[in-house]
N, C-alpha and C positions, 0 to 999 in steps of 0.2 A: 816095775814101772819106772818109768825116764821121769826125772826132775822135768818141772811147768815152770815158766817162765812166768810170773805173777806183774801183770799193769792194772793199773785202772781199769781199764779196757776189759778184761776178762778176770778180775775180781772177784765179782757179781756171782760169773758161770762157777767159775773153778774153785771159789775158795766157800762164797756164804750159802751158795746148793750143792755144795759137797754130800754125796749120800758117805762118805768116809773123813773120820780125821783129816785136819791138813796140817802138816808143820810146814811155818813158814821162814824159810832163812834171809833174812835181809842181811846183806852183804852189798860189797862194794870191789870193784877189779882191784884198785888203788891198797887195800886192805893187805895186809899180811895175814892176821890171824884168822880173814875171812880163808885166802888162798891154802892158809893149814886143813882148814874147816872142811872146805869145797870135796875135795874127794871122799872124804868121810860120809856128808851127805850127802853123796851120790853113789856109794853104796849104799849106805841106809835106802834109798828109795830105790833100787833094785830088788836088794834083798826082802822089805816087806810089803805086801800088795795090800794090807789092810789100811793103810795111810796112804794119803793121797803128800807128797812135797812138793812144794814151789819156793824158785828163788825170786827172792824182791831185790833188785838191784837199786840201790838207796836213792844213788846220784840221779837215776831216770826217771824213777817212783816218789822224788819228794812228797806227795799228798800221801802217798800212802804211810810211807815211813812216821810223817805227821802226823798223820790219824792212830799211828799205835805207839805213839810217843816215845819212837826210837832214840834214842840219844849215843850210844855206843854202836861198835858193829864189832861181829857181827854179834847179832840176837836171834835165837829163836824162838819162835812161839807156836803153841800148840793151837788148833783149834777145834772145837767140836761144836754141830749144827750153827754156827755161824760166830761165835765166843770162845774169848782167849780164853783157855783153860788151865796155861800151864806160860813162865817164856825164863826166859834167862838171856843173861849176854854173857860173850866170850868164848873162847873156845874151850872145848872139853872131846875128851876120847870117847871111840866109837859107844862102848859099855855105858859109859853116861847118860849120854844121848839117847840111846836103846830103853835105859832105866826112863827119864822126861818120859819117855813117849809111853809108855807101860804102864806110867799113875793114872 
């Protein structure tokens, strides 16, 4: 499955009635360590159809980013039926990220 593109706007649909996991990458174009990140999670979200991924673009999604008290980028964060279950910030290689998502 292709990375979602996570706004306010579709939130709601995509991320808190998720019938699957969602990890959420909030990133930023401007970001280095997001653009490390970026292709990594975009295999991850090909490779597994049990999780659903969306990226939050920080600088667009201020409210959102706010609302999960992002302070670094990138971060991600795990969710299950509509709760962080898991988040981290910074970058980390694919095997990491695979581990996050597997607790």
């Amino acid at each position: 499955m292709k990375e979602i593109t996570i706004t306010s706007q579709n939130y709601e649909a995509e991320v808190l009635k998720s019938d699957k996991p969602v990890l959420l990458d909030f990133w930023a174009p401007w970001c280095g360590p997001c653009k490390m990140l970026g292709p990594v999670i975009a295999e991850i979200a090909e490779e597994h159809d049990e999780i659903k991924v969306g990226k939050v673009n920080v600088d667009e999604q201020e409210e959102l980013a706010t609302q999960f008290g992002v302070m670094s980028i990138p971060t991600l964060c795990l969710m299950k039926e509509g709760k962080v279950v898991n988040s981290f910030t910074g970058y980390a290689p694919k095997e990491s990220i695979e581990e996050f998502i597997a607790k």
